[in-house]
C-alpha positions in Angstrom: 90.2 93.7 95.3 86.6 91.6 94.7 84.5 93.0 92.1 82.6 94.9 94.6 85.7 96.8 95.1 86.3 97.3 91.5 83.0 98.9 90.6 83.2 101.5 94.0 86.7 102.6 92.5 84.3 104.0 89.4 81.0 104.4 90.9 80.5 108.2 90.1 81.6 107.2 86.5 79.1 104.2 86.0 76.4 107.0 87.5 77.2 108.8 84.5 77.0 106.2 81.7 73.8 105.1 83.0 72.6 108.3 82.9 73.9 109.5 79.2 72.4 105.8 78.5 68.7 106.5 79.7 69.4 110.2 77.8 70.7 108.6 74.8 68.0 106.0 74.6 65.3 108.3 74.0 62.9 108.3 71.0 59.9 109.6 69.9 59.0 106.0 68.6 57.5 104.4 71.7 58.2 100.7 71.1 62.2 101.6 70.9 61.7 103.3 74.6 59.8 100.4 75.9 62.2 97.5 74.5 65.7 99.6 74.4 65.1 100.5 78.1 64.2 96.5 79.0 67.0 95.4 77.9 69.4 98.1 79.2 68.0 97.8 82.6 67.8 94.0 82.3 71.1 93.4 85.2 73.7 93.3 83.1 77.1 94.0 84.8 78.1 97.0 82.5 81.3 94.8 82.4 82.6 96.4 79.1 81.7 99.9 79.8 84.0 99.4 83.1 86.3 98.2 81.2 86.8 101.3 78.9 86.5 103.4 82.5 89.1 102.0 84.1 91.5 101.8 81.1 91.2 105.6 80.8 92.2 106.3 84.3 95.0 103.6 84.6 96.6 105.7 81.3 95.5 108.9 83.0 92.6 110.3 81.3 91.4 113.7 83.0 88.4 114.5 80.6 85.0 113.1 80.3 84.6 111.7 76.7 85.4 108.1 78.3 81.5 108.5 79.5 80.6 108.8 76.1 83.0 105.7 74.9 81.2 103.7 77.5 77.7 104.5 76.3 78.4 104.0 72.6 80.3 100.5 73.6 77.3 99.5 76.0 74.6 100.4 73.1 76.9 98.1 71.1 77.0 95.1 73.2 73.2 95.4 73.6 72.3 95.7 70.5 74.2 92.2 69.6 72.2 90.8 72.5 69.2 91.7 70.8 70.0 90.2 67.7 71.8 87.1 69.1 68.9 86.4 70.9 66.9 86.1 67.7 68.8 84.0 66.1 69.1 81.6 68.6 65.5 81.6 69.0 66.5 82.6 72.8 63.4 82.9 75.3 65.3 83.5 78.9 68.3 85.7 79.1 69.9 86.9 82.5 67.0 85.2 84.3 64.1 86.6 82.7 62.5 86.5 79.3 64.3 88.0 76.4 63.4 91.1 74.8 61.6 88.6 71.4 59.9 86.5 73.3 57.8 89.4 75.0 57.9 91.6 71.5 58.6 89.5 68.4 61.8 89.1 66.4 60.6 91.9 64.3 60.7 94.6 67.2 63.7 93.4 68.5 66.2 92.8 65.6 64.8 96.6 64.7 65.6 98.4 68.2 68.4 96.7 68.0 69.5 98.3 64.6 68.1 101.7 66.2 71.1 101.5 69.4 74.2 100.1 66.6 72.6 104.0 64.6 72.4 105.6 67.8 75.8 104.5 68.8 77.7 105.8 65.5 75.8 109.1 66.1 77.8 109.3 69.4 80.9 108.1 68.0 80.5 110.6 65.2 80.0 113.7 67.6 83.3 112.9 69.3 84.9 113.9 66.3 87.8 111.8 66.8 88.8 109.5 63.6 90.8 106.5 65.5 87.8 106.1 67.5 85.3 105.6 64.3 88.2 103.6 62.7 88.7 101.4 65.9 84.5 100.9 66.2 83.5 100.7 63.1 86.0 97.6 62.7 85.2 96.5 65.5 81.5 96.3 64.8 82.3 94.5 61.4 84.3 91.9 63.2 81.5 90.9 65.8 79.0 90.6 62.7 81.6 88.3 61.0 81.9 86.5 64.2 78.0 86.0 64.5 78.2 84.5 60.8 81.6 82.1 61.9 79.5 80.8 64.6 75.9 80.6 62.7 78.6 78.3 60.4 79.7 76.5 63.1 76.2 75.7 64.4 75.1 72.0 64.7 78.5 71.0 63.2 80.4 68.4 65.5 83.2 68.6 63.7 83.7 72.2 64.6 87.3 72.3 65.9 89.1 74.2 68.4 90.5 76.7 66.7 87.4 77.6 65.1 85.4 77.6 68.0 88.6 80.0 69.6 87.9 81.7 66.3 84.6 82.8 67.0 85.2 84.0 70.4 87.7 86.0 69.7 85.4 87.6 67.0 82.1 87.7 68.4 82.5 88.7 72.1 86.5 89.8 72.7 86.5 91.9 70.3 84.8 94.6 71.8 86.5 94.1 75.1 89.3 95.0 73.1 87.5 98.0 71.7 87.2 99.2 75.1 90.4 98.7 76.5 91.7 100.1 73.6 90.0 103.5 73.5 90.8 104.2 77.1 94.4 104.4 75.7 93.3 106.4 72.6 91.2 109.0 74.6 94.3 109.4 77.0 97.1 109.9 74.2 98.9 106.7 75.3 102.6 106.0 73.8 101.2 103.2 71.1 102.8 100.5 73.1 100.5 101.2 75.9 97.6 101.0 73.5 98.6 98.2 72.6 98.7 96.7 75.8 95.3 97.9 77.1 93.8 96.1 73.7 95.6 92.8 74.3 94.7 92.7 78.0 91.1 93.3 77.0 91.1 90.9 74.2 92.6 87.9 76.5 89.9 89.1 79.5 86.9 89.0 77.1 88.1 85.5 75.2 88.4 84.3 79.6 85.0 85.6 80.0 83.4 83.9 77.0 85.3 80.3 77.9 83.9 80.6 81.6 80.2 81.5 80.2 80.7 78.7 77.6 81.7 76.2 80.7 79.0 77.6 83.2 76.4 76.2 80.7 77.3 72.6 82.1 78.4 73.1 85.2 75.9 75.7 87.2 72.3 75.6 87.6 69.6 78.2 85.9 69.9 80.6 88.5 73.7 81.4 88.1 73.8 81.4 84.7 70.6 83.4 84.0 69.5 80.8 81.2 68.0 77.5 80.6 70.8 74.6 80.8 72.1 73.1 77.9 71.0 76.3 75.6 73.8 76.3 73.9 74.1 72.5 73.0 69.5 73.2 71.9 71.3 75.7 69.6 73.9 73.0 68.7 76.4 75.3 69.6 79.8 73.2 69.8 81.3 74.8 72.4 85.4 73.9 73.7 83.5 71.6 76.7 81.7 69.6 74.3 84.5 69.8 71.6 87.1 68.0 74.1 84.5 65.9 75.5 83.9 64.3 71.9 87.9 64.1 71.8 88.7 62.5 74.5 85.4 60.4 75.0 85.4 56.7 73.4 83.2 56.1 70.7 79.9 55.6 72.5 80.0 59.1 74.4 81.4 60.8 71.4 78.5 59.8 69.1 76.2 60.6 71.7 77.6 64.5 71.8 77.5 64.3 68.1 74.4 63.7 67.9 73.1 65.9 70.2 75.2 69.0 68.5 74.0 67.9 64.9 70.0 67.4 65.9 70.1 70.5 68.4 68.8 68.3 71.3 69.0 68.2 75.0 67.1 65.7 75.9 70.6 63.4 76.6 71.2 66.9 78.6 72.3 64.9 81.9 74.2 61.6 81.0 76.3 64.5 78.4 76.9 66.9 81.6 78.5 63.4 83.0 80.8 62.7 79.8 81.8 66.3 79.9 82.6 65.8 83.8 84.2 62.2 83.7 86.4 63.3 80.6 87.9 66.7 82.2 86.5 69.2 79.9 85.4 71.4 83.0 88.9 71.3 84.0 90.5 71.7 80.4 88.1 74.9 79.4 88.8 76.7 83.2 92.5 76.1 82.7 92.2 77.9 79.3 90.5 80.4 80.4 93.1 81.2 83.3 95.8 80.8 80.6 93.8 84.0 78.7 93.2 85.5 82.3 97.2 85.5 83.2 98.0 86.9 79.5 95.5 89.6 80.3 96.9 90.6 83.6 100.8 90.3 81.6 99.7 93.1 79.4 98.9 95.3 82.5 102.9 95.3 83.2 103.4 98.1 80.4 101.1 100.6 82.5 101.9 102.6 85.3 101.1 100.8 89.0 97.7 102.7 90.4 94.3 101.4 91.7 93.4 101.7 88.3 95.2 98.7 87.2 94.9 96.7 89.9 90.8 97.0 89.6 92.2 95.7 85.7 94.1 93.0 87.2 91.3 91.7 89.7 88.9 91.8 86.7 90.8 89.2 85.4 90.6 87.2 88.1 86.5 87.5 88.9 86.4 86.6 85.0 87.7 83.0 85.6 86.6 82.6 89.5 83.0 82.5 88.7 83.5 78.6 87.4 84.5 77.8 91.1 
C-alpha cells in the first residue's frame, strides 16, 4: 500500500478535518485569518491527523469525534511550527517562506498562541477527561522538548541520547497523542491503547530521524528548506553527532565548529565527512529500527485495511531517505 493508497482509504475523513479546520480557524481578528489559513494550507501532509484517523478505525470507531481529534491535533502541530520557526529564525519552510518572514515574529508567535486556545476549546467541548489529560500532557512535553533542544543548540557535545531525547519530546510525542486517542475514542482494552501510542511514538521518532538525515542528503526541493538549516541553527543532529564520533580529529573539529559558531559555510566538505563516515547509513538504519518497532505494536490489533494503511505508514516514514 504506497501512501497514495493510504490517504484514499480515508479520503472522505481528511475532507472533513479540512473542513472543521477552515471552520475552526475563523476569527473576527483578520491577521489570525490571513496567517492561520497560510500556514494550514501551506502542503503539509496532514500526516498526524491521519494518524489519529486511521487508529480510530483499525480499533473500530463508528462515531465522528475522531474528526474533531484530528483538528485539535493538526491546530497543535501548527501552532509549534509557528513558533519553531521563530526561534530558529526560519525564512523557508515546505518550499516557500515561513509565516515570520512575510509577518514578523510578533504576528506569528501570537496566531500561533491563538490555534494551541483554539485547540483546548475543541478538546474541552468533547467533554471527555482522558482526552484533556492525554493533550494537555502532551502539549507540555513538546514545550519541554522545544526548551531540551534550545539547550542543545550550538552544543557539539550534545550526545545521542540527548538528541533521541528531544525527538522523542518535541515531535513523537504527538504522534503518540494521535495514535493514542484513536484507541481512547473507540473504548480499546488498555493494552490496545497502549499499542496504538507506542506504534505512534516509534513512527514519529522514524519520521523525525529521516527529516533530520534529509537535511544532508537531498536537495532544497525535497526537503522544502534551505540545506544545512539545521547545522545554521547549530542544531546537532544524530548525522552530525556520529560523524564527529567516528571522524578523526581534523573532520571532527571542523563539525564542531560549525555546530558551536552556527555556520554553513564548510556546508559541502561536512556533507562529505557525514557521507565518507556512514552517518547516512547509521541514522536510516535507526530510523528503520523505530519503523519495525512501530509496525510490532500493530500485532495487538485486529488485521483490517486499517492497519495495514498503519503498517505502510511506517514504511513511507523511512523510504523517503532512498
Amino acid at each position: 500500500m504506497d501512501i497514495q493508497s493510504i490517504y484514499a482509504l480515508i479520503q472522505d475523513d481528511m475532507q472533513a478535518v479540512d473542513q472543521m479546520i477552515q471552520q475552526r480557524l475563523q476569527s473576527e481578528v483578520v491577521l489570525i485569518n490571513q496567517l492561520g489559513h497560510y500556514i494550514i494550507n501551506s502542503g503539509g501532509k496532514r500526516l498526524r491527523p491521519a494518524i489519529a484517523i486511521l487508529s480510530a478505525h483499525a480499533c473500530g470507531y463508528q462515531g465522528s469525534q475522531h474528526i474533531n481529534l484530528a483538528t485539535i491535533i493538526e491546530f497543535i502541530h501548527t501552532a509549534t511550527l509557528l513558533h519553531d520557526d521563530v526561534v530558529d529564525n526560519s525564512d523557508m519552510r515546505r518550499g516557500q517562506q515561513t509565516a515570520n518572514n512575510l509577518w514578523g515574529n510578533e504576528a506569528s508567535v501570537l496566531v500561533g498562541d491563538f490555534l494551541y486556545t483554539r485547540s483546548f476549546e475543541m478538546m474541552v467541548e468533547l467533554q471527555s477527561m482522558q482526552v484533556m489529560q492525554i493533550l494537555s500532557h502532551t502539549t507540555n512535553i513538546i514545550a519541554e522538548g522545544e526548551v531540551l533542544q534550545l539547550l542543545n543548540c550550538h552544543d557539539a557535545d550534545t550526545t545521542e541520547s540527548r538528541y533521541l531525547q528531544v525527538i522523542h519530546h518535541k515531535t513523537a510525542k504527538l504522534f503518540e497523542a494521535a495514535g493514542q486517542l484513536g484507541a481512547v475514542i473507540s473504548n480499546s482494552r488498555p493494552e490496545v491503547e497502549q499499542a496504538m501510542a507506542s506504534y505512534a511514538m516509534h513512527l514519529g521518532s522514524a519520521f523525525q530521524l529521516i527529516d533530520d538525515l534529509l537535511d544532508y542528503s537531498a536537495s532544497s526541493d525535497v526537503i522544502g528548506k534551505n540545506i544545512g538549516d539545521d547545522l545554521a541553527e547549530g542544531k546537532p543532529t544524530l548525522p552530525l553527532i556520529y560523524a564527529m564520533r567516528n571522524g578523526n580529529r581534523e573532520q571532527a573539529q571542523l563539525i564542531r565548529t560549525a555546530i558551536e559558531q552556527g555556520q554553513r559555510d564548510q556546508i559541502d566538505s561536512i556533507v562529505e565527512i557525514i557521507e565518507s563516515t556512514g552517518a547516512i547509513k547509521y541514522t536510516a538504519t535507526i530510523a528503520r529500527q523505530e519503523a519495525s518497532a512501530a509496525q510490532a505494536a500493530l500485532k495487538a490489533l485486529p488485521s483490517s485495511e486499517y492497519t495495514e494503511a498503519l503498517s505502510a505508514l511506517a514504511d513511507f516514514a523511512v523510504e523517503r531517505a532512498y
